[in-house]
C-alpha positions as a Markdown table, in Angstrom:
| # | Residue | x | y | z |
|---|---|---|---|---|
| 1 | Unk | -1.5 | -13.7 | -25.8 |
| 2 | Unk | -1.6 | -17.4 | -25.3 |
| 3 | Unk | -4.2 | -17.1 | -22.6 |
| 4 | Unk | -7.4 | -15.3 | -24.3 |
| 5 | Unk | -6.9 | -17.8 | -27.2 |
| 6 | Unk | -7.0 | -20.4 | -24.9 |
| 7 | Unk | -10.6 | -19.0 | -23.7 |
| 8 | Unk | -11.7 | -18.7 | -26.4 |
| 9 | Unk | -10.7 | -22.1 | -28.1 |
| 10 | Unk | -12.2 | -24.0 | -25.1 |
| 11 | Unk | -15.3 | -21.9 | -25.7 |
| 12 | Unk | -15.5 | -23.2 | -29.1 |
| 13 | Unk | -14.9 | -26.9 | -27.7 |
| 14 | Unk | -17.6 | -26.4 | -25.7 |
| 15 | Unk | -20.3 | -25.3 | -28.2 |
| 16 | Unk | -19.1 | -27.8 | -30.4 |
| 17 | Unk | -19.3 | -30.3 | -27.7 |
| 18 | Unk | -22.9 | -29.3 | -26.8 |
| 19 | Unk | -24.0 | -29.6 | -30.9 |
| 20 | Unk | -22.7 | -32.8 | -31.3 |
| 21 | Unk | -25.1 | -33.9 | -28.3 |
| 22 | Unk | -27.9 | -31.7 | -29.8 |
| 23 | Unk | -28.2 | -29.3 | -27.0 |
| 24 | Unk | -28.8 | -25.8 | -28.5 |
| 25 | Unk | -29.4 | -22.6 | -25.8 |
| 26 | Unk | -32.9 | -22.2 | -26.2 |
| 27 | Unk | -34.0 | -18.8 | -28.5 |
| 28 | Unk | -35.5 | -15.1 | -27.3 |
| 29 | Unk | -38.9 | -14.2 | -28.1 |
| 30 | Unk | -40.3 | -11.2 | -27.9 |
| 31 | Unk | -43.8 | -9.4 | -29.7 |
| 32 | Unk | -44.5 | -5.6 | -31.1 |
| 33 | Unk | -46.6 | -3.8 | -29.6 |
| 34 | Unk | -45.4 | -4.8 | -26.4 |
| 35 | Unk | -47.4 | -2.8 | -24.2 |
| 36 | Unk | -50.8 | -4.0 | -25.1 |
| 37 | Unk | -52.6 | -5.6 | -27.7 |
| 38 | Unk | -56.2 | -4.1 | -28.8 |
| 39 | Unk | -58.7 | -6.0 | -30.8 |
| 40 | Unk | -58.0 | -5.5 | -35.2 |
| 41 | Unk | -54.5 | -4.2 | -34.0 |
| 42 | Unk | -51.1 | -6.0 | -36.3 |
| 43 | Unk | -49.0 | -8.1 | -33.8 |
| 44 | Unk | -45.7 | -9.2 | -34.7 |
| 45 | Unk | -43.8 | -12.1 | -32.9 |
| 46 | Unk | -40.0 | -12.0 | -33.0 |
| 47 | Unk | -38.0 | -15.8 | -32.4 |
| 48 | Unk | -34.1 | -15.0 | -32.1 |
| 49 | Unk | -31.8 | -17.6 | -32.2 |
| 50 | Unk | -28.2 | -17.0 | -31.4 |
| 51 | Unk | -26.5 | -18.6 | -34.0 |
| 52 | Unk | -26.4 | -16.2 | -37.4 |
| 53 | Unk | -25.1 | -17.2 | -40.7 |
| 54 | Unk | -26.9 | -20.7 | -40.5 |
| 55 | Unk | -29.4 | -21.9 | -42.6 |
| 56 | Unk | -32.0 | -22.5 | -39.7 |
| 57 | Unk | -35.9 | -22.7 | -39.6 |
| 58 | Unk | -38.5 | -21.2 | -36.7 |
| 59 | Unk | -41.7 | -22.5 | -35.1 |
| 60 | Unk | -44.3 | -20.3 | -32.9 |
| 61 | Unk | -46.3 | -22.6 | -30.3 |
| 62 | Unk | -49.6 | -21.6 | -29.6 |
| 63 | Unk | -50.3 | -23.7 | -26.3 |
| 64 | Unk | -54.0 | -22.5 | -26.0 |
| 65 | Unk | -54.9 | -23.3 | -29.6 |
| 66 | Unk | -52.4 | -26.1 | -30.1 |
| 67 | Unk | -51.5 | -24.9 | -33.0 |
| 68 | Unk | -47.9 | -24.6 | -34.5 |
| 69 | Unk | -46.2 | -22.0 | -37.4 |
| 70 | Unk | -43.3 | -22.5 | -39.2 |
| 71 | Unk | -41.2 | -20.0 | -40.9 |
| 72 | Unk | -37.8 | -19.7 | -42.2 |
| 73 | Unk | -35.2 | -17.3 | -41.0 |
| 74 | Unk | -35.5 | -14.1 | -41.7 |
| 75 | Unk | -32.7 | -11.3 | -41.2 |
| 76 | Unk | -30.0 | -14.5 | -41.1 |
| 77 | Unk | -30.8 | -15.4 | -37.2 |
| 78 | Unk | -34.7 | -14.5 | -36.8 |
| 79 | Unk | -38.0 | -15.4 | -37.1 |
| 80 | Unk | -40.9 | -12.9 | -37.7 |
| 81 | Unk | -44.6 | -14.2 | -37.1 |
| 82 | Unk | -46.7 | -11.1 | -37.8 |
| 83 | Unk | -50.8 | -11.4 | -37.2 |
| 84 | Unk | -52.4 | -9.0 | -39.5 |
| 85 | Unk | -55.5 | -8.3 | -37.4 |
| 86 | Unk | -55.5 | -9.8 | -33.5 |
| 87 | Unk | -58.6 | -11.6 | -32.9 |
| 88 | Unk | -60.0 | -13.3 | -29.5 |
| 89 | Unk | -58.9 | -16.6 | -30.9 |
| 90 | Unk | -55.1 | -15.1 | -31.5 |
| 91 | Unk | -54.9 | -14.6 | -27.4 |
| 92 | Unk | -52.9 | -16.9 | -25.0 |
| 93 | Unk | -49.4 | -17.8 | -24.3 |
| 94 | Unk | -46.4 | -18.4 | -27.4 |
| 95 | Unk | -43.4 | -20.2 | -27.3 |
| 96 | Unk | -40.7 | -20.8 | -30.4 |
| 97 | Unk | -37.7 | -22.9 | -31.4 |
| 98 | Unk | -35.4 | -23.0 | -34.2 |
| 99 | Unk | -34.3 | -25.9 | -35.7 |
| 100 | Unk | -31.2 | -26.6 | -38.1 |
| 101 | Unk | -31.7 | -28.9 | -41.7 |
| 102 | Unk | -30.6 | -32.0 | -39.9 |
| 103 | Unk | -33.7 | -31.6 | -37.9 |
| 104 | Unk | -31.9 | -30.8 | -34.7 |
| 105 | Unk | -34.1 | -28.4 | -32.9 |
| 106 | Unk | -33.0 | -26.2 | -29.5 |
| 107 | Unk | -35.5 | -26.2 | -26.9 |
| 108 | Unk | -38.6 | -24.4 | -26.4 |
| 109 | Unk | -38.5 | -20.6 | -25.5 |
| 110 | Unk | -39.6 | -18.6 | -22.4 |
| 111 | Unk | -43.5 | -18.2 | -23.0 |
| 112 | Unk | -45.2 | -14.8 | -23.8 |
| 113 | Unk | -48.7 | -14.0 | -22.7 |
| 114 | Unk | -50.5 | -12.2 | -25.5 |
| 115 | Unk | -54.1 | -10.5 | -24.3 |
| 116 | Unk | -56.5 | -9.0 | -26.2 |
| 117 | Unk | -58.3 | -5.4 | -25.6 |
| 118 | Unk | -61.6 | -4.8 | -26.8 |
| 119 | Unk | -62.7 | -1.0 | -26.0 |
| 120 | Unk | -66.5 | -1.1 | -25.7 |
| 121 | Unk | -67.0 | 0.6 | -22.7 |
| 122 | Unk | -67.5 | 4.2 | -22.4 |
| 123 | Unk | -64.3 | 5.9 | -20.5 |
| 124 | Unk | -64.7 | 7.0 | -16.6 |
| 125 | Unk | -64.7 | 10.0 | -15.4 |
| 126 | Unk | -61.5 | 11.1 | -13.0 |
| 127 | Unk | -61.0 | 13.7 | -10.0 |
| 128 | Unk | -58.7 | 14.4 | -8.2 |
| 129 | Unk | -59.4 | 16.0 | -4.2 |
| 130 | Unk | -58.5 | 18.2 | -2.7 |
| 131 | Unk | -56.7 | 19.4 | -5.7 |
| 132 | Unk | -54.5 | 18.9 | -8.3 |
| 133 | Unk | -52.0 | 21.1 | -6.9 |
| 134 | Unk | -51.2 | 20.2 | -3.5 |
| 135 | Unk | -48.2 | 21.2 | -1.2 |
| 136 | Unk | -45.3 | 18.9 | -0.2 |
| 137 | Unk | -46.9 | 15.9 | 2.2 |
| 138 | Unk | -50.6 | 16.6 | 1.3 |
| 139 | Unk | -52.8 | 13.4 | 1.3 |
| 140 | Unk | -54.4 | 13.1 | -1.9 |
| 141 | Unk | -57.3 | 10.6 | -3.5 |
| 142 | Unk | -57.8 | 10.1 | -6.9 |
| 143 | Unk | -61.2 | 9.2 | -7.9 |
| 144 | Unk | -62.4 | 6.8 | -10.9 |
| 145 | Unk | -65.8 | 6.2 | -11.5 |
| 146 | Unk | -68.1 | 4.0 | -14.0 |
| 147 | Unk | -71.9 | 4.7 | -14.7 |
| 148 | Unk | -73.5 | 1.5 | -14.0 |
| 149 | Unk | -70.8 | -0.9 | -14.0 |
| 150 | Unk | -70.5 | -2.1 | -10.5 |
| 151 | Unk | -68.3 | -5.8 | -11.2 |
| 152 | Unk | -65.5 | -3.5 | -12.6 |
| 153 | Unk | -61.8 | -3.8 | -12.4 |
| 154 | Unk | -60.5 | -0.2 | -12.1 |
| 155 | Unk | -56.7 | 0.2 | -13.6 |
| 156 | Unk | -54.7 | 3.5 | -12.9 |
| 157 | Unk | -51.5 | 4.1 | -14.6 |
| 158 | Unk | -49.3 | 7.2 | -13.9 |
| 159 | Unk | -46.2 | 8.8 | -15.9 |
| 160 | Unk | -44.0 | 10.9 | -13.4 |
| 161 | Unk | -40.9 | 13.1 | -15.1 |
| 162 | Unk | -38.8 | 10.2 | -15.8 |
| 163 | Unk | -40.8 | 8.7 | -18.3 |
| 164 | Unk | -41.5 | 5.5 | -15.9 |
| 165 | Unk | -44.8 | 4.2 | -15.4 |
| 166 | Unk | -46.7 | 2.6 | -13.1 |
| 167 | Unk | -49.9 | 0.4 | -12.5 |
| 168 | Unk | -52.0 | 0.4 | -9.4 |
| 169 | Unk | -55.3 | -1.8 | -9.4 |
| 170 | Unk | -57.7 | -2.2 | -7.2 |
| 171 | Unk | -60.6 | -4.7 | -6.2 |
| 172 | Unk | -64.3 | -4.0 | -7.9 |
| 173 | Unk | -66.4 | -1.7 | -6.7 |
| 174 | Unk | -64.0 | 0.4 | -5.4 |
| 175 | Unk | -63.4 | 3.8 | -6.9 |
| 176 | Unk | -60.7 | 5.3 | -5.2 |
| 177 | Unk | -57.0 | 5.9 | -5.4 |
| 178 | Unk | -55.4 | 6.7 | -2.1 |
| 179 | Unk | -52.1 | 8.4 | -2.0 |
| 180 | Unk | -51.2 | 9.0 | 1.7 |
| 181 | Unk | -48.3 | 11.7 | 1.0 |
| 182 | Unk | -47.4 | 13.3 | -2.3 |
| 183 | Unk | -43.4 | 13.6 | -2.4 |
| 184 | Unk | -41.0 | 14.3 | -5.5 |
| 185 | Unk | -42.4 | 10.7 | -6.7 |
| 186 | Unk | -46.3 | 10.8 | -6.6 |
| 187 | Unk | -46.0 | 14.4 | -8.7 |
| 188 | Unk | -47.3 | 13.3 | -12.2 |
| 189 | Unk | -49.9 | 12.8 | -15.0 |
| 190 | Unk | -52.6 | 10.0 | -14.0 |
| 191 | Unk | -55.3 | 8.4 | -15.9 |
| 192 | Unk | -57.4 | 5.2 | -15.7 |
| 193 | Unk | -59.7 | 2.8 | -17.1 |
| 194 | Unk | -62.1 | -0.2 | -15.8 |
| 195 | Unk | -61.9 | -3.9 | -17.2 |
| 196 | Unk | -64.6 | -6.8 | -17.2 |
| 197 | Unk | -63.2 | -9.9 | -17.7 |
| 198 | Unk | -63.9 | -12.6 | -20.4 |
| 199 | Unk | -63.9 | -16.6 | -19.9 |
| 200 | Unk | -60.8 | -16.4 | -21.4 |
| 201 | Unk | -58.0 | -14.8 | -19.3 |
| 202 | Unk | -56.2 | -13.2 | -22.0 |
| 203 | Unk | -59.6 | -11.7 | -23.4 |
| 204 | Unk | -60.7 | -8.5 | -21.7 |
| 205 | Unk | -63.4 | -5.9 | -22.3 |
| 206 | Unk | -62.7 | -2.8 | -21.6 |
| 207 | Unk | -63.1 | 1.0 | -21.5 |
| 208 | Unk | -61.5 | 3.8 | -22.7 |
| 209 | Unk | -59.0 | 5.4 | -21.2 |
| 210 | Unk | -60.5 | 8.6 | -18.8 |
| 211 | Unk | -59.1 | 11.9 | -19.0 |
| 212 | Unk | -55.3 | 12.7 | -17.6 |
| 213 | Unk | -55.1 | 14.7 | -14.5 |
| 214 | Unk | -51.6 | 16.0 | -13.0 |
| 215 | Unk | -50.5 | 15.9 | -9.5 |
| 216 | Unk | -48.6 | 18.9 | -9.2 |
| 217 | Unk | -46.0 | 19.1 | -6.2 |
| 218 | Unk | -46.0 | 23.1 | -5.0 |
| 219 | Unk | -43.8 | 24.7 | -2.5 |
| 220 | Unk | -40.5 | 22.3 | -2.6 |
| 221 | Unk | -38.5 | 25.6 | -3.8 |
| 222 | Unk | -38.8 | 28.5 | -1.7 |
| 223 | Unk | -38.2 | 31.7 | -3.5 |
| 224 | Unk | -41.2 | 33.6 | -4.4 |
| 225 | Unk | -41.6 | 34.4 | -7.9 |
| 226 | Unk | -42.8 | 37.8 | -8.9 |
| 227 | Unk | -45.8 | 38.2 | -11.3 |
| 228 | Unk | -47.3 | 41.9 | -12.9 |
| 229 | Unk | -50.1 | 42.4 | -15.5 |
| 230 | Unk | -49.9 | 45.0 | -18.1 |
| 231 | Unk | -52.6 | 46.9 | -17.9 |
| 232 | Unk | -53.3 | 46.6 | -14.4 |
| 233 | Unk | -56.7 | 48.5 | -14.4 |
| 234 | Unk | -59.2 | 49.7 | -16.5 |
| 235 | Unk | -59.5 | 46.5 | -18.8 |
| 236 | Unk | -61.8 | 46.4 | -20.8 |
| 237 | Unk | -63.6 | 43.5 | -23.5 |
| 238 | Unk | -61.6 | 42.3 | -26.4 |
| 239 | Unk | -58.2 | 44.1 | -25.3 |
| 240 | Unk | -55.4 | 42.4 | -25.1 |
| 241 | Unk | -53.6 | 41.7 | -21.3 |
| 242 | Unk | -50.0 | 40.8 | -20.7 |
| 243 | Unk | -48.5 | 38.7 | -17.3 |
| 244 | Unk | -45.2 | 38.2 | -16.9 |
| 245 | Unk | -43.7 | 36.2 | -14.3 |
| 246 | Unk | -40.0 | 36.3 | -12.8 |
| 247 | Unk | -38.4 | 34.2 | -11.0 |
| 248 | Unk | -34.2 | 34.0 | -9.1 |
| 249 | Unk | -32.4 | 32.4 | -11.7 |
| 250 | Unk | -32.1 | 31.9 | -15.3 |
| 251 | Unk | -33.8 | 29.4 | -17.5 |
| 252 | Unk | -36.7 | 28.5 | -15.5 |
| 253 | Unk | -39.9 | 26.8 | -16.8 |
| 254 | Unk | -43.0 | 29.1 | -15.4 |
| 255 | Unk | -46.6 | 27.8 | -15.0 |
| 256 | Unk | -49.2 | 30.3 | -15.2 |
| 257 | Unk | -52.1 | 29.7 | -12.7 |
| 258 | Unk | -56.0 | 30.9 | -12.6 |
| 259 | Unk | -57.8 | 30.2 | -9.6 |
| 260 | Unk | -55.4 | 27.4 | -8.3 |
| 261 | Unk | -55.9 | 25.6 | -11.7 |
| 262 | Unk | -52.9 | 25.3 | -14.1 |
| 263 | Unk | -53.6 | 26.5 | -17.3 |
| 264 | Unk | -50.7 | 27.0 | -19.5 |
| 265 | Unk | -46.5 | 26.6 | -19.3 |
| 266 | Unk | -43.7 | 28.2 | -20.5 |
| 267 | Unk | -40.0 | 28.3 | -20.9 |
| 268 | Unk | -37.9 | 31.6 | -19.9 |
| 269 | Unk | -35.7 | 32.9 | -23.1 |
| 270 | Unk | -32.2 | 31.4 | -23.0 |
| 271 | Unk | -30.2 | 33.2 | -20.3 |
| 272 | Unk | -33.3 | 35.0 | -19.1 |
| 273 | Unk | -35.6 | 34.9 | -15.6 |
| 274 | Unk | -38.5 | 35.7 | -16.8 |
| 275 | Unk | -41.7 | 34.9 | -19.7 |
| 276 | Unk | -45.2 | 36.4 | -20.8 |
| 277 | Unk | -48.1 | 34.9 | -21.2 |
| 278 | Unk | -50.7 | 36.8 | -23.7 |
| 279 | Unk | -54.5 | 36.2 | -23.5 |
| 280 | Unk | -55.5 | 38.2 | -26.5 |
| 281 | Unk | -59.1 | 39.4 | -26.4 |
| 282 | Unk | -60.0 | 38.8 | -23.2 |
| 283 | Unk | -63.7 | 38.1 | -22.4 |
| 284 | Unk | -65.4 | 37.4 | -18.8 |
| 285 | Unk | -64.1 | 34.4 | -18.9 |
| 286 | Unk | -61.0 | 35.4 | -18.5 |
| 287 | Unk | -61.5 | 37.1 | -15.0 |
| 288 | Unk | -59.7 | 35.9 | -12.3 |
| 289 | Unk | -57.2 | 35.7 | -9.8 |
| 290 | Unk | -53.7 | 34.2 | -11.7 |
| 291 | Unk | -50.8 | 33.1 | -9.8 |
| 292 | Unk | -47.2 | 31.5 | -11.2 |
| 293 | Unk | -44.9 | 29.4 | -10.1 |
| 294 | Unk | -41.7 | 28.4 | -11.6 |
| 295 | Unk | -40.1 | 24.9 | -11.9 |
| 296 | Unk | -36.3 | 24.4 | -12.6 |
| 297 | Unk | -35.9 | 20.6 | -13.7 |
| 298 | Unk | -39.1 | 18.1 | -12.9 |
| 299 | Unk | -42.4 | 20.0 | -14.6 |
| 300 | Unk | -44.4 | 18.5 | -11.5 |
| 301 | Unk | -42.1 | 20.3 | -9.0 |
| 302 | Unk | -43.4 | 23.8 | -8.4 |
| 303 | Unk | -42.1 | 26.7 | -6.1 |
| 304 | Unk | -44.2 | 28.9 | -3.9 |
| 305 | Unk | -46.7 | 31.0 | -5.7 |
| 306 | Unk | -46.6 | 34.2 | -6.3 |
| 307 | Unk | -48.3 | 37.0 | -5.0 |
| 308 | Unk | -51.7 | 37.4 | -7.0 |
| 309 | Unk | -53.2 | 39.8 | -9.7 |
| 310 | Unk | -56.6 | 40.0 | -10.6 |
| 311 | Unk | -57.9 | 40.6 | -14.2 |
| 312 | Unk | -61.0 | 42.4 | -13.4 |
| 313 | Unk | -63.3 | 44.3 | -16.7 |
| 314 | Unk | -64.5 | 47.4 | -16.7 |
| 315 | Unk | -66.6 | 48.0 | -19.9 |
| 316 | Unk | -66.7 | 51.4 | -20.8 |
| 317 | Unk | -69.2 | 51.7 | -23.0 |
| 318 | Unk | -71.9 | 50.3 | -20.1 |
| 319 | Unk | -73.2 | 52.9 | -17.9 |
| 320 | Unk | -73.4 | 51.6 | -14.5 |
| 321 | Unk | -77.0 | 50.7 | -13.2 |
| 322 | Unk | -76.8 | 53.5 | -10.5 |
| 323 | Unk | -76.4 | 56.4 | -13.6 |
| 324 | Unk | -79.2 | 54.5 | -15.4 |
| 325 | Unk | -81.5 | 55.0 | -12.2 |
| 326 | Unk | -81.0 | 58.7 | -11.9 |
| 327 | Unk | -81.1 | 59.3 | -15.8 |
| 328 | Unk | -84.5 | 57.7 | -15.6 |
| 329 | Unk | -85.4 | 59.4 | -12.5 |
| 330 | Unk | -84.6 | 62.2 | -14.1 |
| 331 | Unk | -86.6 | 62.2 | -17.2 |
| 332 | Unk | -89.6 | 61.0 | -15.3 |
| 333 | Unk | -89.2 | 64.4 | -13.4 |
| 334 | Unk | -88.8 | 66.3 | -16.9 |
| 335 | Unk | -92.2 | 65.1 | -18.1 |
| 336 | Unk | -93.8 | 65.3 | -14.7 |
| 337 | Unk | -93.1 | 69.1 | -15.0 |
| 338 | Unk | -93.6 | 70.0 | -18.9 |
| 339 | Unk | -97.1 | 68.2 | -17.8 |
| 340 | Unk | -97.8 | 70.9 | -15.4 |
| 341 | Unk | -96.6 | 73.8 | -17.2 |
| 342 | Unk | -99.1 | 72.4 | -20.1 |
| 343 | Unk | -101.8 | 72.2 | -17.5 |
| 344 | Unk | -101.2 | 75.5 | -16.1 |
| 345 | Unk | -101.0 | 77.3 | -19.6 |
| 346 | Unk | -104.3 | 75.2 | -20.4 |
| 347 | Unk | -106.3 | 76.8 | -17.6 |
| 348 | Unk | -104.6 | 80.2 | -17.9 |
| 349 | Unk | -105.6 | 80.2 | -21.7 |
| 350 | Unk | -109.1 | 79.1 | -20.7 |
| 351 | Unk | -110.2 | 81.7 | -18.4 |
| 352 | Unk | -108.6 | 84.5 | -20.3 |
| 353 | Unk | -111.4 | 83.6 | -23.0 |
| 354 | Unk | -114.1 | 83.4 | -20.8 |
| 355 | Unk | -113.0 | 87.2 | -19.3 |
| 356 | Unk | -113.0 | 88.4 | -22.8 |
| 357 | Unk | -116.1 | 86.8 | -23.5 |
| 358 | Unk | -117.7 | 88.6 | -21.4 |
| 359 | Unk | -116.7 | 91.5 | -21.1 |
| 360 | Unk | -117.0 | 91.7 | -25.4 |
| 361 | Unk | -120.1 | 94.6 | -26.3 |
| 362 | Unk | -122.8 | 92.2 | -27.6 |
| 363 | Unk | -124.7 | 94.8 | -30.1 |
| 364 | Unk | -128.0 | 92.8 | -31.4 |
| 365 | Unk | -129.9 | 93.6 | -34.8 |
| 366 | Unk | -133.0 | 91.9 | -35.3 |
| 367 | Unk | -133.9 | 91.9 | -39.0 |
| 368 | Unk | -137.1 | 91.6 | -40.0 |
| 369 | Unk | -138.8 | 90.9 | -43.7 |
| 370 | Unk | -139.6 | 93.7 | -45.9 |
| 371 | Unk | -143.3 | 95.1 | -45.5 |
| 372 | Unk | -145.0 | 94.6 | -48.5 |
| 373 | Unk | -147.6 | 97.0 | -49.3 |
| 374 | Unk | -151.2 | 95.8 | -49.4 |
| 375 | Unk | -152.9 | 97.2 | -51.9 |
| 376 | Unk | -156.0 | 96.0 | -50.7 |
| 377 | Unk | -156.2 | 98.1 | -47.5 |
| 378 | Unk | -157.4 | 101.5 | -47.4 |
| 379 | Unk | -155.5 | 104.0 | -45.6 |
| 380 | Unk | -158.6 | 105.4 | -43.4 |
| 381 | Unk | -158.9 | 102.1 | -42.2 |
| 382 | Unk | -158.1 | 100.8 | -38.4 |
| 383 | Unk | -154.6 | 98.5 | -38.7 |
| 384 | Unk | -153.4 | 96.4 | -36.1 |
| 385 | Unk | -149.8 | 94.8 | -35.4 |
| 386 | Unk | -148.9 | 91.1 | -34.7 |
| 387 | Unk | -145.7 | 90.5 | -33.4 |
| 388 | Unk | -144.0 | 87.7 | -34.8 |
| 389 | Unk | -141.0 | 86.3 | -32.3 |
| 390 | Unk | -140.2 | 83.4 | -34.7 |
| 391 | Unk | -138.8 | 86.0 | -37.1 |
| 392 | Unk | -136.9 | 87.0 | -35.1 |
| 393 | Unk | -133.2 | 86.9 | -35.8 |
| 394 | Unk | -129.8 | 88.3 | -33.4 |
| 395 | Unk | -126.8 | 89.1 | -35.4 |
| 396 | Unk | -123.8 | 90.5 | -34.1 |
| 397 | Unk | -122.5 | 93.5 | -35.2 |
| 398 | Unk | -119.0 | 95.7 | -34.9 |
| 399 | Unk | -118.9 | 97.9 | -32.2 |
| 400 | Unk | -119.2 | 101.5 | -33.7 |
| 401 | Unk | -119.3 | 104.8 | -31.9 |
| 402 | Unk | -123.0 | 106.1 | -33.2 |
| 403 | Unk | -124.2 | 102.6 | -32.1 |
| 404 | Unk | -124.5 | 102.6 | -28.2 |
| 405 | Unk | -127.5 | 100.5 | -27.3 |
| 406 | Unk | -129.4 | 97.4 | -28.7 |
| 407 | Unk | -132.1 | 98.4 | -30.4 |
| 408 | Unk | -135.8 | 96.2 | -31.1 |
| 409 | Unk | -137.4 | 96.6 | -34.3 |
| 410 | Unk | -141.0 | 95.4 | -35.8 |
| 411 | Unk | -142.8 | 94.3 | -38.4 |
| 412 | Unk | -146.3 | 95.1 | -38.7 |
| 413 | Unk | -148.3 | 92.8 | -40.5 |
| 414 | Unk | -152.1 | 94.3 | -41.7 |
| 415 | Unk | -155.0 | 91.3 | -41.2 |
């Protein structure tokens, strides 16, 4: 028992000692955020001291500015310095001290670097070639690209399974992202972003952050998954379409594929091998071939992939252009021989009528006006007879049997 108190006593010597000198361990300093400052964003600077329970006082050093805060302690051995909204002038390195009421102060902390983020550039655009899911030592490239910034600093950042992240950047001008070989480590989600820099070197200008892309790692388990639709055939618009997707074990997570593009994920049911994915009402868009792989621990890790199924349509209520032809064909034929028949029953009516024209008995009466007597003329007398042809009239009459012949009558006029 004698020999821990011991330690500990001498410990307590010693810091004693080292007070009475007015050497104090210099304090902690830490900010929040700590990942990055953006322009307008609160910042908060944290001084620690390691001596609680004393009545103690805290100043921040701003070495760019010169300028100094002082604050007492909060939360018995801390000091907060908060910045409501960080501005350009705010950026630069901190330090901080405590000191005690007898104006014995520790040294000056470890600096921080605080630097400012303005966003005023549009975000890039990212690709990734060949593809985003590659097979187990494919070389890959990432591409990052600006529209008309050509002095830009180009930033990619990458989050694998683990939650750890990394920072690549690369001299301006260049756009690419070369990784030689994807293994177990290069599978993940990448983004990036392009800087200009200020005269200050903890004020930047920058863009956006681009799109995320993944890196998927395919093939590094071996066993062939098994994939099905439901219905396999005869599909047609707004219908809804099951795949499900089995793989060797339980408790997989599957990744459902379309044309070598991921496009969704899913966990089996506990204690089962296999899920469904439903695409309700499935349009053209949906066509395709779909593929699935499973993964068992890291979501970037894939299996092989499955054999594929195509979701092809087949609209039943569209006639297919070949039966549209011969329909068409066909009533053009229809009319092209009710026009005949009508053409033939036209000339057949028109020369029955002629024939029964003329072969009709034409029996013609010519009337004449009533003679009147002429009382003036003597009966001994000579008479003679004009004939007039404008009087003259035919006139068709019905065909009787005492009627056989035409016959001519005149009227005699007296001069």
């Amino acid at each position: 028992m004698r020999l821990p108190f011991i330690i500990l006593f001498l410990g307590w010597l010693a810091k004693q000692w080292t007070l009475s000198r007015g050497q104090y361990p210099k304090p902690s300093i830490s900010m929040i955020p700590s990942h990055e400052i953006f322009l307008g964003e609160q910042l908060s600077i944290y001084c620690d001291s390691p001596y609680p329970n004393s009545q103690q006082t805290f100043q921040l050093w701003h070495e760019e500015n010169q300028q100094r805060w002082i604050m007492n302690a909060i939360a018995v051995n801390r000091g907060i310095f908060t910045i409501p909204s960080a501005q350009e002038a705010h950026a630069g390195k901190y330090s901080c001290q405590y000191c005690f009421s007898s104006r014995r102060c520790s040294p000056w902390s470890d600096h921080i670097s605080i630097t400012i983020t303005e966003l005023v550039y549009q975000k890039p655009s990212i690709s990734v070639s060949p593809s985003e899911v590659v097979t187990l030592g494919e070389r890959v490239t990432i591409y990052c690209k600006s529209e008309g910034l050509q002095n830009a600093e180009f930033t990619l950042q990458k989050r694998t399974y683990f939650n750890t992240y990394g920072t690549m950047m690369i001299k301006m001008g260049e756009i690419q992202f070369p990784i030689v070989t994807v293994d177990s480590s290069g599978a993940g989600i990448y983004w990036c972003r392009y800087c200009l820099k200020s005269e200050s070197a903890f004020y930047q200008r920058c863009s956006n952050y681009s799109d995320r892309v993944s890196i998927n790692l395919t093939g590094y388990w071996t066993s062939k998954p098994f994939i099905q639709m439901m219905p396999s055939e005869e599909i047609s618009p707004d219908s809804n379409v099951t795949i499900e997707c089995q793989g060797p074990r339980n408790d997989l997570t599957f990744v459902l594929l379309k044309s070598n593009k991921a496009t969704v994920s899913k966990k089996t049911g506990l204690g089962k091998n296999s899920t469904k994915f439903h695409i309700s009402r499935v349009t053209s868009e949906d066509e395709g071939n779909y593929t699935c792989h499973y993964s068992i621990t890291n979501e970037f890790i894939w299996s092989v992939p499955s054999d594929p199924v195509e979701l092809l349509l087949t609209d039943k209520s569209t006639i297919p252009i070949a039966i549209w032809a011969s329909i068409a064909a066909g009533l053009l034929l229809l009319v092209l021989l009710l026009f005949l028949i009508a053409f033939a029953l036209h000339r057949k009516r028109k020369k029955s009528s002629t024939f029964m024209k003329n072969a009709q008995p034409m029996n013609t009466v010519t009337d004449f006006p009533p003679l009147e007597p002429d009382t003036k003329t003597e009966p001994d007398e000579v008479s003679y007879a004009v004939l007039n042809h404008n009087s003259l009239r035919t006139r068709q009459v019905v065909d009787t049997d005492n009627v056989s012949e035409s016959c001519t009558y005149a009227s005699v006029a007296q001069n």
